[in-house]
C-alpha positions as CSV (number, residue, x, y, z in Angstrom):
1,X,-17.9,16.3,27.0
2,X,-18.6,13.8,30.1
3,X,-15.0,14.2,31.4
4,X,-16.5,12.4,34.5
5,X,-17.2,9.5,32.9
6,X,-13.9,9.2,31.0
7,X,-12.2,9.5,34.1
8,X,-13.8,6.9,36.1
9,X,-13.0,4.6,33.0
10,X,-9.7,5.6,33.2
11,X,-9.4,4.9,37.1
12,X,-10.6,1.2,36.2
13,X,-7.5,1.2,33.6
14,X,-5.0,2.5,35.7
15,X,-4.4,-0.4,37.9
16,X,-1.3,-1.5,36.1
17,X,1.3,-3.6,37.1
18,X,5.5,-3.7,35.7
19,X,8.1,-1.4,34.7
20,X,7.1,2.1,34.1
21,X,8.3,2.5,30.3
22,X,6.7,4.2,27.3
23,X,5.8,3.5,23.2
24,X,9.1,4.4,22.8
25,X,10.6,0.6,22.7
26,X,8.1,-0.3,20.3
27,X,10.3,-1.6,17.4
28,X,8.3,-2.0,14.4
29,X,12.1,-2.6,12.6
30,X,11.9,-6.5,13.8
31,X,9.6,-9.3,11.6
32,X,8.8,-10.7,15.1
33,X,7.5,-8.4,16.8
34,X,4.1,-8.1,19.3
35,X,2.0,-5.9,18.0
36,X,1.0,-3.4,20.8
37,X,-2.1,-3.9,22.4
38,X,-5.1,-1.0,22.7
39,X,-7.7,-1.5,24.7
40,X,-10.8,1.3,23.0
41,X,-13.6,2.0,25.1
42,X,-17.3,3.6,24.0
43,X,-19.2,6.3,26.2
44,X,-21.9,5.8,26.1
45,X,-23.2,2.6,24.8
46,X,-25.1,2.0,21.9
47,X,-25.2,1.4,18.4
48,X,-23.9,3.9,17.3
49,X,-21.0,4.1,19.4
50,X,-20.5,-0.1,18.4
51,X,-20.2,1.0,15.3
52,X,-17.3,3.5,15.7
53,X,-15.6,1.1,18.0
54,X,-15.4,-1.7,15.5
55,X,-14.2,0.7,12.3
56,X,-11.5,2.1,14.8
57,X,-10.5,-1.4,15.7
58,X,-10.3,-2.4,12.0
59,X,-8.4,0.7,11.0
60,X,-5.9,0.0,14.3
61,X,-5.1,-3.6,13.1
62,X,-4.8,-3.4,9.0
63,X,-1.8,-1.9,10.1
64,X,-0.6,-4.7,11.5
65,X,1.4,-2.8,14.5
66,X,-1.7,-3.2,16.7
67,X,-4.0,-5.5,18.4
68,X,-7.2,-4.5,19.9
69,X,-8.0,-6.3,23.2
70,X,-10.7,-6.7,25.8
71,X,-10.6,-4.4,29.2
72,X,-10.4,-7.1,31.0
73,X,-7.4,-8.0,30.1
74,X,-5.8,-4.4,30.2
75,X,-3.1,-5.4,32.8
76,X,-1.0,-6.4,29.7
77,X,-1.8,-3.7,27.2
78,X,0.3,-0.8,27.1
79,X,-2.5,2.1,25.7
80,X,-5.4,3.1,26.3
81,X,-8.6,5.2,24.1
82,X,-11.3,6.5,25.8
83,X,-13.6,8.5,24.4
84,X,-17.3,10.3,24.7
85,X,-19.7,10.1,21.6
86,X,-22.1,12.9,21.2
87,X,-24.7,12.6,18.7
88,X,-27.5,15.5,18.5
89,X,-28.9,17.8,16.0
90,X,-26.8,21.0,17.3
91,X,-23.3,18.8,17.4
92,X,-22.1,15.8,16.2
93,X,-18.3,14.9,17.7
94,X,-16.0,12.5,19.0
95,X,-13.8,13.9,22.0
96,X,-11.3,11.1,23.7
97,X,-8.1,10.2,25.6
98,X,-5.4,8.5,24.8
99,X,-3.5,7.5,27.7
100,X,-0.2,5.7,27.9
101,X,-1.1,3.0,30.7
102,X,2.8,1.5,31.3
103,X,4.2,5.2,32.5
104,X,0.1,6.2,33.3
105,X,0.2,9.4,31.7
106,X,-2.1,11.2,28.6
107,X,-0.8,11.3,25.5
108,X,-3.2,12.9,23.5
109,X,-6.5,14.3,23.7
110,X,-8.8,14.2,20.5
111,X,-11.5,15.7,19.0
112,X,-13.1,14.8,15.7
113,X,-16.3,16.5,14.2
114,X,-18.6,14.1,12.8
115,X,-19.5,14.8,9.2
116,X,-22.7,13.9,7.4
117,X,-23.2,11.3,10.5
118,X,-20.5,9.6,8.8
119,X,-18.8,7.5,11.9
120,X,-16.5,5.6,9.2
121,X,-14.9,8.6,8.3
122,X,-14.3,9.5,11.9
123,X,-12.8,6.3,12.6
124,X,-10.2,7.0,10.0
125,X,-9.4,10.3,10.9
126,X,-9.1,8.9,14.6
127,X,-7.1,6.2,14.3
128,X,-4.7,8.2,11.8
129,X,-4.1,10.1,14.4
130,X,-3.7,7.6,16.9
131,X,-1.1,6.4,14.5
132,X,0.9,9.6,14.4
133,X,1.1,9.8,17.7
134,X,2.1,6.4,18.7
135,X,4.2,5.5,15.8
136,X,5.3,8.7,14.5
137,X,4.3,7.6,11.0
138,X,1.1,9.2,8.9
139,X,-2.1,7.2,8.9
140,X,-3.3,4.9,6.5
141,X,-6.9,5.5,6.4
142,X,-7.9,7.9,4.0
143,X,-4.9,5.7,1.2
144,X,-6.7,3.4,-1.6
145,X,-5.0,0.9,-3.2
146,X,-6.1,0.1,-6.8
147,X,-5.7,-3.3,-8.4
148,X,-6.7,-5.8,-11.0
149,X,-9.4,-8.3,-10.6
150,X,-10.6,-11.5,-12.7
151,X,-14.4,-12.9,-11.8
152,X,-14.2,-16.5,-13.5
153,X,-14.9,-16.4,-17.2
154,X,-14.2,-12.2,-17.3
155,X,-11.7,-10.0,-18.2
156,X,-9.2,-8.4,-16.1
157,X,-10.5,-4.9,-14.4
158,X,-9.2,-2.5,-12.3
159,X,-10.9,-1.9,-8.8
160,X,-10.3,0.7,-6.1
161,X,-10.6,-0.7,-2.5
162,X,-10.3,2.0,0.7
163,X,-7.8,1.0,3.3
164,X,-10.2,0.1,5.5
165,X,-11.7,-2.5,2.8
166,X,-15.4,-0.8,3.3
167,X,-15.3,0.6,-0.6
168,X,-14.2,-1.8,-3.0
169,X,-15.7,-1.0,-6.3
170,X,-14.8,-0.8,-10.6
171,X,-12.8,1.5,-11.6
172,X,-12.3,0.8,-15.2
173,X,-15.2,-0.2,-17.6
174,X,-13.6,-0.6,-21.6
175,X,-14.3,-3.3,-23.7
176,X,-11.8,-5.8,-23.2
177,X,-9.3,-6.1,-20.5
178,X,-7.4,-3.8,-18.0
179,X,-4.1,-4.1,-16.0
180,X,-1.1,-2.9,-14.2
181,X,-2.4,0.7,-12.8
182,X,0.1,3.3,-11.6
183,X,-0.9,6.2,-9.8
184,X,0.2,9.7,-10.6
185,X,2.0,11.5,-8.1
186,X,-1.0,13.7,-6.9
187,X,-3.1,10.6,-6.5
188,X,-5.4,12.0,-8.9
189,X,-5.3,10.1,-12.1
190,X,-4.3,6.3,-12.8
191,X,-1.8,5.2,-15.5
192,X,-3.4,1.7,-16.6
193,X,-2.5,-0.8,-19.9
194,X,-5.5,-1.7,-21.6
195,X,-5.9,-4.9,-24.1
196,X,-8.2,-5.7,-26.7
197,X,-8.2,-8.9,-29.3
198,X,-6.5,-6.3,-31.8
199,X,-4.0,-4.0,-29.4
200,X,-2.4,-3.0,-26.8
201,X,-3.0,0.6,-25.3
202,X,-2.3,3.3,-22.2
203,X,-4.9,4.8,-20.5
204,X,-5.1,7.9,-18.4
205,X,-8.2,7.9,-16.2
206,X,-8.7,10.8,-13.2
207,X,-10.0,8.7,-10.3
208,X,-12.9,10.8,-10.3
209,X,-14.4,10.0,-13.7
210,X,-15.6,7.0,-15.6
211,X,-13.9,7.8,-19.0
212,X,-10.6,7.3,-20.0
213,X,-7.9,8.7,-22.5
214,X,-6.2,6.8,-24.6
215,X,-2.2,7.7,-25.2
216,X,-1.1,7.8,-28.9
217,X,2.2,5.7,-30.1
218,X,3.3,5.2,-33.4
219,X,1.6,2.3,-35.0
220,X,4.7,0.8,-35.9
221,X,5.3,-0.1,-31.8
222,X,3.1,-2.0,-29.2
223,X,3.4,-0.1,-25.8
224,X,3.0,-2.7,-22.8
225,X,3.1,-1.0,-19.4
226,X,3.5,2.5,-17.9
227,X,4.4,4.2,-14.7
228,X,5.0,7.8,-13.7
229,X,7.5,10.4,-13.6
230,X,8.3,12.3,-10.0
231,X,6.4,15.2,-11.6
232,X,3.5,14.1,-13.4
233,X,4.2,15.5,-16.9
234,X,5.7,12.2,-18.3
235,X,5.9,9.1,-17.9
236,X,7.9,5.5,-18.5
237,X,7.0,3.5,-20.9
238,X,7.8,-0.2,-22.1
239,X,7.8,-0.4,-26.0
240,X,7.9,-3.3,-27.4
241,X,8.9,-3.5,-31.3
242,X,9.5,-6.4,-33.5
243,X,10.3,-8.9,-30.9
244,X,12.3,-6.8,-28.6
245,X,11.1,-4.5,-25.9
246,X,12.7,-1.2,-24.9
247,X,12.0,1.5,-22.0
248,X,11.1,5.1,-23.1
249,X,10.3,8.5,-21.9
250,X,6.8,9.5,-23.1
251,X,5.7,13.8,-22.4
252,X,2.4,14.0,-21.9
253,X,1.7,17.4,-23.4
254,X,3.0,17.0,-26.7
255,X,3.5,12.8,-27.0
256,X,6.6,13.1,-27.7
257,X,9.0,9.8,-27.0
258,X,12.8,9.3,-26.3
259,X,14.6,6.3,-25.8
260,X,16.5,5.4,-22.3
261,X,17.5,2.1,-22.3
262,X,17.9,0.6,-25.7
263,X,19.6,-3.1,-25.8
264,X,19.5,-6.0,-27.8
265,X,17.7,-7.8,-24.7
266,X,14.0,-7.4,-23.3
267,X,13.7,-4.4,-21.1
268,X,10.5,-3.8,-19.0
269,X,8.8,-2.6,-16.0
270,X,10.7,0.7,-15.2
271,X,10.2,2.4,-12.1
272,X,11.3,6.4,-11.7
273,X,13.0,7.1,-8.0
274,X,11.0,9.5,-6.3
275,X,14.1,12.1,-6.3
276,X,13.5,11.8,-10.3
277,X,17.4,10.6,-10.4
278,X,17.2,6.5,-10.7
279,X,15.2,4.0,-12.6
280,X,14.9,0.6,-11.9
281,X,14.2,-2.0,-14.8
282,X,14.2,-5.2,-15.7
283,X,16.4,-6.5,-18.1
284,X,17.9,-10.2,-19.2
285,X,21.0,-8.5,-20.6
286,X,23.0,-10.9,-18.5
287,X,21.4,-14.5,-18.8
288,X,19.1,-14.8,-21.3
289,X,15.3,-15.2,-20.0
290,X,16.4,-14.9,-16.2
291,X,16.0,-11.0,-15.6
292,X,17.7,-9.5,-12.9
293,X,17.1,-5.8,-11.9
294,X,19.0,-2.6,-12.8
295,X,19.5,1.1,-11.5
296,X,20.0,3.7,-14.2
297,X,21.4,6.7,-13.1
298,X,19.9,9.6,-15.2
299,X,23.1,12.4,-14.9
300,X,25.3,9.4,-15.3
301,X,23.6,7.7,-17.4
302,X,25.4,4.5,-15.6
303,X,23.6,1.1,-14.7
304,X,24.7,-1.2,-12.1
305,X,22.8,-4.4,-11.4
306,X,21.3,-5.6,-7.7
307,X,23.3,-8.3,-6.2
308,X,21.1,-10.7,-6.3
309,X,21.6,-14.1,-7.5
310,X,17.9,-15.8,-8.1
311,X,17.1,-16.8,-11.1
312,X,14.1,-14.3,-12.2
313,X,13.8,-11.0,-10.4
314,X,11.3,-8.6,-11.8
315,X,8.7,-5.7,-10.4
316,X,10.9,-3.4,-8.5
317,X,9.1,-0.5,-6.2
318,X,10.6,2.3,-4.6
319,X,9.5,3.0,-1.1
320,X,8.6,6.8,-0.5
321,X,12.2,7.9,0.8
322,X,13.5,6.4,-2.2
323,X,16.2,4.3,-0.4
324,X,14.8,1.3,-0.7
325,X,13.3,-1.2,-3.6
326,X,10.8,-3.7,-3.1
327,X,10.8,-7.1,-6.4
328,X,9.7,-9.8,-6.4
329,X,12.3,-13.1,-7.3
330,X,12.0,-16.7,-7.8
331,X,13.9,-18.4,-4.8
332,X,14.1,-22.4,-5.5
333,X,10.8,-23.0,-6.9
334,X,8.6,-20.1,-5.5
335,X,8.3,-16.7,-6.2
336,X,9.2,-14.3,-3.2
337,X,9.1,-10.8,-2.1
338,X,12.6,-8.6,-1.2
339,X,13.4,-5.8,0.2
340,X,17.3,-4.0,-0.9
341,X,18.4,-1.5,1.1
342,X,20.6,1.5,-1.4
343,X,22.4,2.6,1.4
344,X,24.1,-1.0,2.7
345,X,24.0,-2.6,-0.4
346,X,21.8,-5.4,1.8
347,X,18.9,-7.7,0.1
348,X,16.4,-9.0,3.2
349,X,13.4,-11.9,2.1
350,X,9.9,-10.9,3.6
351,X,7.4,-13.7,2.1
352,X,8.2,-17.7,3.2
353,X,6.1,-20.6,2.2
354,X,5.5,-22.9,-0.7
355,X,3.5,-20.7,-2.7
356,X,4.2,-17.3,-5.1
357,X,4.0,-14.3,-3.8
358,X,4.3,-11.6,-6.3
359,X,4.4,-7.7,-7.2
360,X,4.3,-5.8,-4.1
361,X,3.8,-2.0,-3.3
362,X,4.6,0.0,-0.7
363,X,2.3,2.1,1.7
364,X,2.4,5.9,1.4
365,X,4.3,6.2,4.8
366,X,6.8,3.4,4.1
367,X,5.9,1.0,6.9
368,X,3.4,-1.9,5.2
369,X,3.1,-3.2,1.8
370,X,0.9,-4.9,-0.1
371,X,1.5,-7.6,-2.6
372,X,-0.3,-10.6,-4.7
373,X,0.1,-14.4,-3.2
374,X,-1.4,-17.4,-4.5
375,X,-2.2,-19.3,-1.0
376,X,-5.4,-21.0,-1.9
377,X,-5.4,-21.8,-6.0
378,X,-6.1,-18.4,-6.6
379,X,-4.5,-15.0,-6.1
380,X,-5.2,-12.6,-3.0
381,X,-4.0,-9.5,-1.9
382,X,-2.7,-9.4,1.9
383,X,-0.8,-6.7,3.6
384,X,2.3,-7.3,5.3
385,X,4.7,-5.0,7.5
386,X,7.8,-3.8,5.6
387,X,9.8,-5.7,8.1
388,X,8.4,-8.9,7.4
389,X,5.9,-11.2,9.3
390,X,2.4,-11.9,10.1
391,X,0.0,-10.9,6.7
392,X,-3.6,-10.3,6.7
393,X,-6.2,-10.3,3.6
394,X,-6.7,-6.9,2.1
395,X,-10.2,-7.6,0.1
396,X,-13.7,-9.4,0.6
397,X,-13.8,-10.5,-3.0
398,X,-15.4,-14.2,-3.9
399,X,-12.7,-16.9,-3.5
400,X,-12.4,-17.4,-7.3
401,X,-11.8,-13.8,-8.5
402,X,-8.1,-13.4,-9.0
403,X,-6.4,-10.5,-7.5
404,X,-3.1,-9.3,-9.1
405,X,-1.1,-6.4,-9.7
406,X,-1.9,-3.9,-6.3
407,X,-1.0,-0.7,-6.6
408,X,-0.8,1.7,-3.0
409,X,-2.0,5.5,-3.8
410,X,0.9,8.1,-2.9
């Protein structure tokens, strides 16, 4: 490695002015705050290393809790990445600095080997570490988020898109129309409801393959949405059965089904804690056609309801500590997205604005979340801090595909 070089650029970065203080104060917990600023500089130049710059800097600011800046304006950023590119036959790495530049001290140095000359890879891997340091918090980089997409005059599919937004391809290819994916806990294989003109049916599809399984149910019941169980070997299921819909346990060795919440009202979209000890579900039990949301407690077996008082609340998601449930509610006219706390009994609005913004998921290190809004006529998905604020566009698709129901790998 040039170490020369990367200290001379680090003697031009150095000359900082204010209070000698560190990443520490960086509270990520407040909807208004300034995303910290990185300044990323390339040895040498070159196209390659123009490349790598630009992936690191979109990896760094999908998160949301950075903004990349010029050097020339690195009086007012508070970190620093240097690093040395070498590309040859014998070697292909990445080798930098990261250097606090408030308290002027290294944080970190890095060292990535470059795979198949794959710099995208090694942007990802860099900046997830970058994140880990600074944050504390696991990357995002190598997460997909899967989700369904309309093109105009075609049925729903489901697509997987990259973090990073540089793979967003088909995942599912039946004949008719696909929705509402759930991944399995290992990230390996997604739960999905598919429709024809005749039925209604569960698939099973490893993420790896092009084929799906279909789930057997007794022809007597329509099953209308999935999700999994903490351990992959069953899974919820909503059943609906001469007009009235139920929630069900379904094994997945042996099919075998048995009923957890069974009342006279319309019960849907479970969600299992990750502890394997709570489910959230949707249920009008109370007022009739305005669901509110409900914790079953499986040793219990007692259900309490959130104390919210909207009139529609629906698509509960627990983050990955399980303390916490993301919905979606209609405040006033609009949908909006929530956020209830388990431990102070607390319910906080994230989305604003005359427009719906609908079923959100959480990120697999509980600090962003992704969600549907309809902003322009049509529905996008957009990333958002789990604190609230600015948002940012998740996919490239045309502006009339719809984009609905995201679901965040685990």
């Amino acid at each position: 490695m040039k170490i020369f070089r990367i200290i001379l650029l680090f003697l031009v970065l150095s000359g900082v002015s204010g209070n000698s203080h560190g990443v520490d104060y960086f509270d990520v917990n407040s909807p208004r705050f300034r995303p910290l600023q990185v300044v990323l500089v390339t040895n040498p130049p070159g196209v390659s290393s123009k490349k790598l710059y630009n992936a690191i800097r979109e990896n760094l600011e999908r998160t949301l809790f950075f903004s990349v800046v010029d050097p020339v304006v690195a009086a007012a950023s508070e970190l620093a990445f240097v690093w040395d590119l070498q590309l040859s036959n014998q070697r292909q790495t990445v080798q930098g600095i990261l250097k606090d530049l408030k308290e002027q001290r290294i944080r970190r140095n890095f060292e990535i080997k470059i795979r198949n000359s794959d710099l995208q890879q090694a942007a990802r891997e860099l900046s997830d570490q970058m994140i880990q340091e600074v944050l504390n918090v696991p990357g995002l980089g190598q997460s997909r988020i899967a989700y369904t997409a309309k093109p105009p005059g075609s049925n729903k599919q489901i697509r997987l898109i990259d973090f990073d937004g540089k793979v967003d391809e088909r995942f599912s290819y039946e004949l008719g129309a696909s929705n509402l994916a759930h991944w399995s806990p290992d990230g390996q294989i997604l739960l999905y409801t598919h429709f024809t003109t005749t039925s209604t049916e569960l698939a099973l599809q490893p993420v790896d393959r092009p084929q799906a399984r279909l789930l057997r149910f007794p022809r007597e019941i329509q099953p209308m949405g999935g999700s999994w169980g903490p351990d992959g070997e069953e899974i919820l299921v909503t059943v609906m059965k001469e007009g009235n819909s139920d929630i069900f346990r379904y094994q997945l060795k042996t099919g075998e089904m048995f009923p957890l919440v069974k009342w006279p009202s319309l019960e849907t979209s479970p969600a299992w804690s990750p502890d394997g000890q709570t489910i959230a579900f949707v249920s009008d039990r109370q007022r009739f056609r305005q669901p509110g949301i409900y914790l079953y407690d499986i040793e219990s077996r007692e259900v309490k309801s959130l104390p919210f008082k909207g009139k529609y609340s629906s698509a509960p998601r627990w983050s990955p500590n399980g303390r916490q449930l993301l919905f979606e509610a209609q405040q006033e006219k609009y949908f909006q997205i929530f956020k209830y706390n388990l431990d102070t009994d607390q319910i906080q609005q994230l989305t604003f604005g005359p427009f719906n913004s609908e079923q959100p998921d959480w990120s697999p290190n509980g600090q962003q979340i992704v969600f549907s809004s309809r902003r322009g006529g049509v529905h996008k998905l957009y990333f958002m801090s789990a604190y609230g604020g600015r948002t940012i566009r998740v996919t490239n698709q045309p502006a009339g595909v719809a984009e609905t129901a995201p679901a965040w790998s685990k």
